[in-house]
PDB file as gemmi writes it, atoms N, CA and C in Angstrom:
CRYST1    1.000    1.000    1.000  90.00  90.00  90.00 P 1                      
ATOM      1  N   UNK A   1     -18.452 -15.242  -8.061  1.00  0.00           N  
ATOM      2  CA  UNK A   1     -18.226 -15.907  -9.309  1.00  0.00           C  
ATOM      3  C   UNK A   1     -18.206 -14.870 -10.441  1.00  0.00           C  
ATOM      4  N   UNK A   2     -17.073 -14.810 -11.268  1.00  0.00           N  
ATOM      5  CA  UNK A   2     -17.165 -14.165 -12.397  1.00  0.00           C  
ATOM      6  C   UNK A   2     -17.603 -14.640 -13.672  1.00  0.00           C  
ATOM      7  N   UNK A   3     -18.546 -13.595 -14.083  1.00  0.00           N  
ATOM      8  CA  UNK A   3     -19.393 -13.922 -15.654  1.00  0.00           C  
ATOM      9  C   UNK A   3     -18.819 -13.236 -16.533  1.00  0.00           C  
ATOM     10  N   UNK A   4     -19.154 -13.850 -17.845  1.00  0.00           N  
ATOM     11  CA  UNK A   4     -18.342 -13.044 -18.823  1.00  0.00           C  
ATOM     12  C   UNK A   4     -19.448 -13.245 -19.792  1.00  0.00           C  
ATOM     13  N   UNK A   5     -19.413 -12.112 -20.636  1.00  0.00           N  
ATOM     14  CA  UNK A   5     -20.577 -12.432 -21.891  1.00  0.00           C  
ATOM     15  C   UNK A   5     -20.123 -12.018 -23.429  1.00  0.00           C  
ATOM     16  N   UNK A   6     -19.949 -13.061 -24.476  1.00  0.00           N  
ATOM     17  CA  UNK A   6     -19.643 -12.593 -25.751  1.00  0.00           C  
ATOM     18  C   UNK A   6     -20.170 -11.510 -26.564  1.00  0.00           C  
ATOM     19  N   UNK A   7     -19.649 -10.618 -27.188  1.00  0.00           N  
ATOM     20  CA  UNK A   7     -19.728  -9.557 -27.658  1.00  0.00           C  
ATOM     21  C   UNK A   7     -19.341  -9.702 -29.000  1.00  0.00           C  
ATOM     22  N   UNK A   8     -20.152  -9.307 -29.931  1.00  0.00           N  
ATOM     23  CA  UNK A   8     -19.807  -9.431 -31.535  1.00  0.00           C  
ATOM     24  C   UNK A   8     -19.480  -8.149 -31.842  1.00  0.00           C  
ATOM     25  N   UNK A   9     -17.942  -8.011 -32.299  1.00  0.00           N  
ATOM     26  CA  UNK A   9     -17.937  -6.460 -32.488  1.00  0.00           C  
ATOM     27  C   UNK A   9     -17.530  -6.264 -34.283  1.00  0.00           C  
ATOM     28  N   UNK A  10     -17.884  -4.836 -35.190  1.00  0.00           N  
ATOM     29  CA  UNK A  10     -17.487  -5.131 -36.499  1.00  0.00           C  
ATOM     30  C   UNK A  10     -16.741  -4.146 -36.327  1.00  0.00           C  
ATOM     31  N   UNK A  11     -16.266  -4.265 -37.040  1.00  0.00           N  
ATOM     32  CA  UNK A  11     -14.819  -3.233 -37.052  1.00  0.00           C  
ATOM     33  C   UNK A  11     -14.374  -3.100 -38.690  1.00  0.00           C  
ATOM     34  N   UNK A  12     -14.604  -1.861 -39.590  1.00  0.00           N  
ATOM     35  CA  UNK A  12     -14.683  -1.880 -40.529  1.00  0.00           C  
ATOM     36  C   UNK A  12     -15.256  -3.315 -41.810  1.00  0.00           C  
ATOM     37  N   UNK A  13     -14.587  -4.028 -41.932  1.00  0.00           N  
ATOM     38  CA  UNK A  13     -14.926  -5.167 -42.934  1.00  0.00           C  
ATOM     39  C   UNK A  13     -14.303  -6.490 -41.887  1.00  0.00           C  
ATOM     40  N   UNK A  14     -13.991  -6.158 -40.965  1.00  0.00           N  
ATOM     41  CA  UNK A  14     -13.617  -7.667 -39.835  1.00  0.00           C  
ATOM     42  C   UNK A  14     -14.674  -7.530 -38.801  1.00  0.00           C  
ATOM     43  N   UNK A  15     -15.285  -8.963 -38.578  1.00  0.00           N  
ATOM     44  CA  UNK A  15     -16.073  -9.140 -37.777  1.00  0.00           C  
ATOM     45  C   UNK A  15     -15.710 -10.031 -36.543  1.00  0.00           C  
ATOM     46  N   UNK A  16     -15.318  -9.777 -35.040  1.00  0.00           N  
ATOM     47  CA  UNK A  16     -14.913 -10.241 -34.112  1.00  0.00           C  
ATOM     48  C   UNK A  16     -15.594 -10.702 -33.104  1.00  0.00           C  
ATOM     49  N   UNK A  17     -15.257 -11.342 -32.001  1.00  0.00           N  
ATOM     50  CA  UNK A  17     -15.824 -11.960 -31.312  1.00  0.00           C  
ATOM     51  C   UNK A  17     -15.400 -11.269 -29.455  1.00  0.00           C  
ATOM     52  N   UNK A  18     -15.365 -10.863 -28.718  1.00  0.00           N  
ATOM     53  CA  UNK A  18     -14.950 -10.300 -27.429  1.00  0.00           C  
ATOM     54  C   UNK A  18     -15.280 -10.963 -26.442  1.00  0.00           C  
ATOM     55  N   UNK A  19     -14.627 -11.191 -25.490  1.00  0.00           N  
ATOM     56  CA  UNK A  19     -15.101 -12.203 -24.172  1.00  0.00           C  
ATOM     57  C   UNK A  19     -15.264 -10.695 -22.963  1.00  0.00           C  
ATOM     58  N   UNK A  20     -15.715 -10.610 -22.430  1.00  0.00           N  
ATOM     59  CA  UNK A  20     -16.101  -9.550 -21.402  1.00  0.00           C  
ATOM     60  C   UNK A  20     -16.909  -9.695 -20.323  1.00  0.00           C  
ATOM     61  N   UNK A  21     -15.629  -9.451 -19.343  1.00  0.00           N  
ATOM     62  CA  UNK A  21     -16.027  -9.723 -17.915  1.00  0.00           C  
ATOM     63  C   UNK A  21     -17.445  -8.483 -17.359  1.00  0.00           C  
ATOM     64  N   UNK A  22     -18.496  -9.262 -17.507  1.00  0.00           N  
ATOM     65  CA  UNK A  22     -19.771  -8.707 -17.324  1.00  0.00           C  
ATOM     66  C   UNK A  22     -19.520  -7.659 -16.090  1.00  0.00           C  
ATOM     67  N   UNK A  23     -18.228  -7.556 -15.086  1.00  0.00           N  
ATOM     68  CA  UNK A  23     -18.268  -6.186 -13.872  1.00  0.00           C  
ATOM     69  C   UNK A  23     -17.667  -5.392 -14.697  1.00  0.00           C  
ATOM     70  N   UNK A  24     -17.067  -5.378 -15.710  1.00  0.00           N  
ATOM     71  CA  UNK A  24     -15.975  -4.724 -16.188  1.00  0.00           C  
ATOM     72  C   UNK A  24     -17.423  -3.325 -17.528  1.00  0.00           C  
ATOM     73  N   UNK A  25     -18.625  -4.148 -17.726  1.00  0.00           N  
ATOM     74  CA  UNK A  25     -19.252  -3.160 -18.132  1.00  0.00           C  
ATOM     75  C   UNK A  25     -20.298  -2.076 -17.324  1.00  0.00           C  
ATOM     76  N   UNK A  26     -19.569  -0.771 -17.861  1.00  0.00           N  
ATOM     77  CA  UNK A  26     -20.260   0.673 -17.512  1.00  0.00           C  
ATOM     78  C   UNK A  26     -21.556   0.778 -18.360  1.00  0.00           C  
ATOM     79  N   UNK A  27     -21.867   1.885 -18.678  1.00  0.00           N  
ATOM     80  CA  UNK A  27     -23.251   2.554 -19.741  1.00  0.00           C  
ATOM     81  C   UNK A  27     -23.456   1.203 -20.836  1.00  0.00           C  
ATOM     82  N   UNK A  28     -24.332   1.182 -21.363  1.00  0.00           N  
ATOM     83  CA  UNK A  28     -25.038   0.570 -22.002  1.00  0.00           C  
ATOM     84  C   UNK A  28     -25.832   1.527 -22.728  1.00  0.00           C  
ATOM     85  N   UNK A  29     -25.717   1.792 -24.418  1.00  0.00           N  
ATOM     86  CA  UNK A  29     -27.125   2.372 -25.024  1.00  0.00           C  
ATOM     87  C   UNK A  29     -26.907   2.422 -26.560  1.00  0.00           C  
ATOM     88  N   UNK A  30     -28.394   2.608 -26.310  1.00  0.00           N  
ATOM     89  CA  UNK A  30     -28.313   2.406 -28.500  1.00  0.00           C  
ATOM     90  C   UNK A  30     -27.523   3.009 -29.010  1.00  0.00           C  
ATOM     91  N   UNK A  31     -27.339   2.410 -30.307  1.00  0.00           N  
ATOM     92  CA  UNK A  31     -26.210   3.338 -31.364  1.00  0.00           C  
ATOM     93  C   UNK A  31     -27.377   4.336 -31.957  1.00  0.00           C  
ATOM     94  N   UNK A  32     -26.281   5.079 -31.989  1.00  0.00           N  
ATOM     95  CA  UNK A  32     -27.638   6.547 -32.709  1.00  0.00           C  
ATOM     96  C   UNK A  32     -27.695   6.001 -34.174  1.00  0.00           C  
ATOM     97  N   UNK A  33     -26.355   5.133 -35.192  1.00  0.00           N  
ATOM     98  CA  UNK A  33     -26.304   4.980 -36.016  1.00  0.00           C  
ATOM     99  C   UNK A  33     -27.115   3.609 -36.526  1.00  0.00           C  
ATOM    100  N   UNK A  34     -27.533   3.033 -35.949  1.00  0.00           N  
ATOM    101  CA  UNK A  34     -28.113   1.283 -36.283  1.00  0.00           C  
ATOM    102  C   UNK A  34     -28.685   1.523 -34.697  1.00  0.00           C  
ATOM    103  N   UNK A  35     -30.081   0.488 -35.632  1.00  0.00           N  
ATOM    104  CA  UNK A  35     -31.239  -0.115 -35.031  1.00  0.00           C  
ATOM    105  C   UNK A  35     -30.545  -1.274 -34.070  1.00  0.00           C  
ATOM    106  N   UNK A  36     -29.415  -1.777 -34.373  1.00  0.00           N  
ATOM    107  CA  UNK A  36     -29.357  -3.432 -34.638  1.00  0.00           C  
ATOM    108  C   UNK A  36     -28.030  -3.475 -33.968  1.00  0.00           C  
ATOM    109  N   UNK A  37     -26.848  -2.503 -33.495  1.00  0.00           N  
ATOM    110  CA  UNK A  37     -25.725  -2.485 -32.639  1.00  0.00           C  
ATOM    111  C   UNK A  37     -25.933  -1.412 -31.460  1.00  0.00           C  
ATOM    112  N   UNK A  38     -25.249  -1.654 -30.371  1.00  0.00           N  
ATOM    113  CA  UNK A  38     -25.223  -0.872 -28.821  1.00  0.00           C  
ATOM    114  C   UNK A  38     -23.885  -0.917 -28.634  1.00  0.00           C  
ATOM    115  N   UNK A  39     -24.113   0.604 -28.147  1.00  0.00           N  
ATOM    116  CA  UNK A  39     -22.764   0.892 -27.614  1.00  0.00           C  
ATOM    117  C   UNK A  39     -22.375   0.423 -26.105  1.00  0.00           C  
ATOM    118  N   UNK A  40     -21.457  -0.002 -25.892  1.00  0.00           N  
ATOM    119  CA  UNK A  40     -21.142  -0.276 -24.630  1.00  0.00           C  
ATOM    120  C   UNK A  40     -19.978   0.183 -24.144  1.00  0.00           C  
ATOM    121  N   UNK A  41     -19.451   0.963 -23.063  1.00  0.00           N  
ATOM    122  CA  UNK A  41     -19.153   1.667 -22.208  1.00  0.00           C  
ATOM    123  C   UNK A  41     -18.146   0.786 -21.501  1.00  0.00           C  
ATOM    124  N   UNK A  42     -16.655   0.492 -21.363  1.00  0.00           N  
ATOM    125  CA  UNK A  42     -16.462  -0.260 -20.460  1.00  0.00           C  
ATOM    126  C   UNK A  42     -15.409   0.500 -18.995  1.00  0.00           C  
ATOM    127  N   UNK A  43     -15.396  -0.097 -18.073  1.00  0.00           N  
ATOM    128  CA  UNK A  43     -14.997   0.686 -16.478  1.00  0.00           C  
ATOM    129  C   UNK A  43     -13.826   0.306 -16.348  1.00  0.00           C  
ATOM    130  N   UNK A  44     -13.096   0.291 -17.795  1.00  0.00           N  
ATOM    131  CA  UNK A  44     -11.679   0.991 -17.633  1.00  0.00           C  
ATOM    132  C   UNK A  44     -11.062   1.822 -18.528  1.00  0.00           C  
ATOM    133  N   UNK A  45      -9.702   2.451 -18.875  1.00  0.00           N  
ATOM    134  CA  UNK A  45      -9.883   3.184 -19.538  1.00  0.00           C  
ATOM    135  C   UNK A  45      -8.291   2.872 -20.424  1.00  0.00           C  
ATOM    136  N   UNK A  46      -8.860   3.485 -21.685  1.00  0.00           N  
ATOM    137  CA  UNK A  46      -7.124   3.216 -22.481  1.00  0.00           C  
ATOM    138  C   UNK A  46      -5.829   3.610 -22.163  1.00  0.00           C  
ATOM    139  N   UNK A  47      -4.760   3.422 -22.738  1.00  0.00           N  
ATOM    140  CA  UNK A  47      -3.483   3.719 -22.395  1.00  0.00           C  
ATOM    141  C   UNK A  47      -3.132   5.488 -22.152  1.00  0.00           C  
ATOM    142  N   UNK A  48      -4.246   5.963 -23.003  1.00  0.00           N  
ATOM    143  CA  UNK A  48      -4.155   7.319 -23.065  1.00  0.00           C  
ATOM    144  C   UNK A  48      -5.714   8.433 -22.520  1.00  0.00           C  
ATOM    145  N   UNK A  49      -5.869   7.496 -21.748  1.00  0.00           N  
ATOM    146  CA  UNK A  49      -6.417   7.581 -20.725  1.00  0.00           C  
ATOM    147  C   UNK A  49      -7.698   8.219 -21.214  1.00  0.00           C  
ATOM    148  N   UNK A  50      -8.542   7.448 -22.610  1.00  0.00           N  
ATOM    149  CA  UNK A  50      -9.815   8.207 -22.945  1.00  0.00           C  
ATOM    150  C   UNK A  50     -10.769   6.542 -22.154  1.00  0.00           C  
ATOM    151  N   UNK A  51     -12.203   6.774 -22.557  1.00  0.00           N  
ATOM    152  CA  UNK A  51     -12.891   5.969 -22.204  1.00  0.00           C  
ATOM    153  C   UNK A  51     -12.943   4.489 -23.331  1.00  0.00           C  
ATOM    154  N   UNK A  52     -13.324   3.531 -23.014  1.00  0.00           N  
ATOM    155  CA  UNK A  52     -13.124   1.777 -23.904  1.00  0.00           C  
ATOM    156  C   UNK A  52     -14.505   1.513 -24.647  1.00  0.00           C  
ATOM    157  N   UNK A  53     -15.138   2.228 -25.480  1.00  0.00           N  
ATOM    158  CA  UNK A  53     -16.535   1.879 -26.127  1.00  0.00           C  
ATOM    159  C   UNK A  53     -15.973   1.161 -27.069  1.00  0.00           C  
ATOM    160  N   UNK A  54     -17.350  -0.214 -26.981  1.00  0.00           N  
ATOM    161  CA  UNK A  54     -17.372  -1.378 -28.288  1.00  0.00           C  
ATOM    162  C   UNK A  54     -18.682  -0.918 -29.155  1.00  0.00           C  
ATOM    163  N   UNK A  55     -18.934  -1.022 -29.909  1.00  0.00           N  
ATOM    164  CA  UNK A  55     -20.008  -0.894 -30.338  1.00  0.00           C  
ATOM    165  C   UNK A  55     -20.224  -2.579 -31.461  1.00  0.00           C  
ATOM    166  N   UNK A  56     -21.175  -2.920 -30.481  1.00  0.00           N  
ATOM    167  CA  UNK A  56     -21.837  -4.290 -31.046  1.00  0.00           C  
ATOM    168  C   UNK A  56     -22.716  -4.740 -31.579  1.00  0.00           C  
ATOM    169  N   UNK A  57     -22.990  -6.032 -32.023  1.00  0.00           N  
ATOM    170  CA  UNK A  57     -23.855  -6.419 -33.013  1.00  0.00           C  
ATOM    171  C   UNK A  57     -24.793  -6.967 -32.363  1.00  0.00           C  
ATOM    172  N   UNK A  58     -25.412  -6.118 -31.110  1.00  0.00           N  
ATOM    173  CA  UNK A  58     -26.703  -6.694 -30.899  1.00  0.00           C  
ATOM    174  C   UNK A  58     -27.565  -5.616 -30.201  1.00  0.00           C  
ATOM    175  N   UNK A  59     -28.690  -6.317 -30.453  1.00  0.00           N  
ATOM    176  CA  UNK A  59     -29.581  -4.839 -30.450  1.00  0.00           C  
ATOM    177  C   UNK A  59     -29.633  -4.645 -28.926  1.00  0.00           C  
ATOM    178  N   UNK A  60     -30.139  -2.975 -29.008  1.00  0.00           N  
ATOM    179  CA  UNK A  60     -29.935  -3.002 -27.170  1.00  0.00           C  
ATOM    180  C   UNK A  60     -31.030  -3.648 -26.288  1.00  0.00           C  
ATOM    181  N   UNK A  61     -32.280  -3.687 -26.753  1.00  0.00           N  
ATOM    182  CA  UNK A  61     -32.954  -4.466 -25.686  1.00  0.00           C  
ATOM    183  C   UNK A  61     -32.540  -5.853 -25.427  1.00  0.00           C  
ATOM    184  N   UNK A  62     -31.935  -6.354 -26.644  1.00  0.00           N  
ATOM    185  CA  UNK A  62     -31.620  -7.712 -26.341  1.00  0.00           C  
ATOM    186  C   UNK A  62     -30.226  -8.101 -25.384  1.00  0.00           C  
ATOM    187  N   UNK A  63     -29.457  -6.818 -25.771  1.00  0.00           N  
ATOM    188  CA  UNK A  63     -28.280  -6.999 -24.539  1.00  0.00           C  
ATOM    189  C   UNK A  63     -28.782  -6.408 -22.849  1.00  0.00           C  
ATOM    190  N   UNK A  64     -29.555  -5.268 -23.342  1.00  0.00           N  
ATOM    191  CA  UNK A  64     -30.494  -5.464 -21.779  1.00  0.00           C  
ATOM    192  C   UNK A  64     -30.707  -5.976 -20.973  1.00  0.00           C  
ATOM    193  N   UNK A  65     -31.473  -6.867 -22.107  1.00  0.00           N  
ATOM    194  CA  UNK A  65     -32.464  -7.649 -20.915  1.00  0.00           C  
ATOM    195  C   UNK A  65     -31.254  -9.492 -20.188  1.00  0.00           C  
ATOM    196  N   UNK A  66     -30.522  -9.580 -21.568  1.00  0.00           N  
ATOM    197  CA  UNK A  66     -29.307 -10.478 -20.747  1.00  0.00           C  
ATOM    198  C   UNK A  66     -28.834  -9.472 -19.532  1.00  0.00           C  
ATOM    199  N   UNK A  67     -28.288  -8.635 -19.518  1.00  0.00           N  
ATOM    200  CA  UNK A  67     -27.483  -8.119 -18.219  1.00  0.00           C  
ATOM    201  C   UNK A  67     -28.648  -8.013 -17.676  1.00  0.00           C  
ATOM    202  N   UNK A  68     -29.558  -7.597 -17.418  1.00  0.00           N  
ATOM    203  CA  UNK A  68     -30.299  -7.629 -16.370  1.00  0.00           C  
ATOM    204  C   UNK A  68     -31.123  -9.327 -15.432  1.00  0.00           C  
ATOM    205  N   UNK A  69     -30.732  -9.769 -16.241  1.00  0.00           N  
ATOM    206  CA  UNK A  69     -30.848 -11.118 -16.075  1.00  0.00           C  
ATOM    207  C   UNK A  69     -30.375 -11.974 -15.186  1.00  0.00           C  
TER     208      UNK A  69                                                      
END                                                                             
């Protein structure tokens, strides 16, 4: 069964919403910049073949402890 988990991402002055297939995430870890967004890592890669980081609006223990869940 595939899970998917919403992701709040900001992106200059727009604030979005992401659906993400929970296999599809790699690394997980704090933003060096905010207490309060995590970077997340995803296990595929762009058109130009760098790596897919979101950086989101939730803190990392709290996205943690959901994926570990």
């Amino acid at each position: 069964m595939t899970k998917f988990i919403e992701l709040t991402v900001s992106e200059d002055s727009e604030t979005k919403t992401e659906l993400v297939n929970i296999a599809n995430i790699g690394r997980v870890f704090p933003s060096p910049q905010s207490r309060v967004k995590t970077i997340v890592e995803l296990n595929y890669q762009s058109i130009n073949d760098a790596p897919v980081y979101l950086e989101v609006d939730i803190p990392y223990e709290t996205l943690r402890s959901v994926l570990l869940s």
